[in-house]
Structures are given as structure tokens and as C-alpha cells.
C-alpha positions as a printed Julia matrix, in Angstrom:
76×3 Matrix{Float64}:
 -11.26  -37.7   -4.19
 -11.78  -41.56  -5.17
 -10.68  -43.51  -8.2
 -14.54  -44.09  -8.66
 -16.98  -43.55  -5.79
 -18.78  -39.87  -5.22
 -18.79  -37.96  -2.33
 -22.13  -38.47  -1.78
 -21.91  -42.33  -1.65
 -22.28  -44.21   1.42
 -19.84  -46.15  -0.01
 -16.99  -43.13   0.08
 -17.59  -42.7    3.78
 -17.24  -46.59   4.88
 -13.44  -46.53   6.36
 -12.61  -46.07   9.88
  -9.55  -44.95  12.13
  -7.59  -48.63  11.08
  -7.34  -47.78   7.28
  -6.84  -43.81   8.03
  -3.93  -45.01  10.64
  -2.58  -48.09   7.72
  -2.56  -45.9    4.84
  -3.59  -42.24   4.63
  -1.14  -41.45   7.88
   1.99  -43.3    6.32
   1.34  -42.01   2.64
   1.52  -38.13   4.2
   4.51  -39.02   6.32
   6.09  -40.62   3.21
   5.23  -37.71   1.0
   6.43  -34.65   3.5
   9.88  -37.02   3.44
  10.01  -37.46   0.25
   9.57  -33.42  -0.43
  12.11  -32.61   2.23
  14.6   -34.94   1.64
  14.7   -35.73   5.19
  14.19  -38.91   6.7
  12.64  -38.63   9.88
  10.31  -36.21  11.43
   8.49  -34.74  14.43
   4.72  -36.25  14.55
   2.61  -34.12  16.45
  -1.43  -35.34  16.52
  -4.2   -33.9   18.94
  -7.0   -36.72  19.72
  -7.56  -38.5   16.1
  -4.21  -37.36  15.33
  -2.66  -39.33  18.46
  -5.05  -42.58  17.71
  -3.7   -42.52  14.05
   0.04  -42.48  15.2
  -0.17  -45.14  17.3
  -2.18  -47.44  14.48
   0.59  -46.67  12.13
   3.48  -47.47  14.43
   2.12  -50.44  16.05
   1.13  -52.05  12.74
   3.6   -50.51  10.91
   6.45  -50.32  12.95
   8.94  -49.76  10.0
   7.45  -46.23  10.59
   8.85  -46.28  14.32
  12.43  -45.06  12.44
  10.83  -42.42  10.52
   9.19  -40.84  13.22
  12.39  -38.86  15.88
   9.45  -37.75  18.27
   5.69  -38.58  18.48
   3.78  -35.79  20.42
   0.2   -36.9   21.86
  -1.6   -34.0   22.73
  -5.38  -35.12  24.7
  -5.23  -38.29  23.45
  -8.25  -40.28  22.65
């Protein structure tokens, strides 16, 4: 959900692969870490899932150290 735009707003659905690769992939990695007390883990993405991983590590490359392997299966 949003702090205040509905589903059905055009609005809701105006982000693209950048922002889901900047914030949403980080703030999952960050929360499975923070759940499991570990602090690394094995990425695996297939197509979106690859494109994501390598937005988040080349702009945030803090997230290079959190991540021990990154598996691309049929990249995009």
C-alpha cells in the first residue's frame, strides 16, 4: 500500500525499475538481515530480479558487502 495514493491511481503506478532497484530491493535485503541476524546473503533474481540487483549494487554499492553471491538467472 501507499501513505496516500489508491491503487487505482495513475499516480500509484508511476515508478520504474530505478526506484524498485534504489529502494524497494535494499529495504527487503535490509529487512530479511535484520530478521536473521545475518549479515550477508545469497541474491538470486530471474530477469527483473537480475536488472534490480545490479541497480542496487551499482548505485548502491554499500550493498556489494551484504550481498556473498548474486545469481542472474536469464537476465534482462
Amino acid at each position: 500500500s501507499h501513505r496516500y495514493l489508491n491503487i487505482s491511481s495513475s499516480k500509484f503506478w508511476n515508478f520504474s525499475a530505478h526506484e524498485l532497484g534504489i529502494y524497494d530491493t535494499p529495504a527487503m535485503i535490509d529487512h530479511i538481515l535484520t530478521k536473521t541476524c545475518h549479515t550477508s546473503l545469497y541474491y538470486i533474481g530471474s530477469s527483473q530480479g537480475t536488472l534490480l540487483s545490479y541497480v542496487m549494487l551499482s548505485k548502491k554499492p554499500e550493498y556489494n558487502k551484504k550481498i556473498r553471491l548474486n545469481i542472474s538467472f536469464t537476465p534482462a
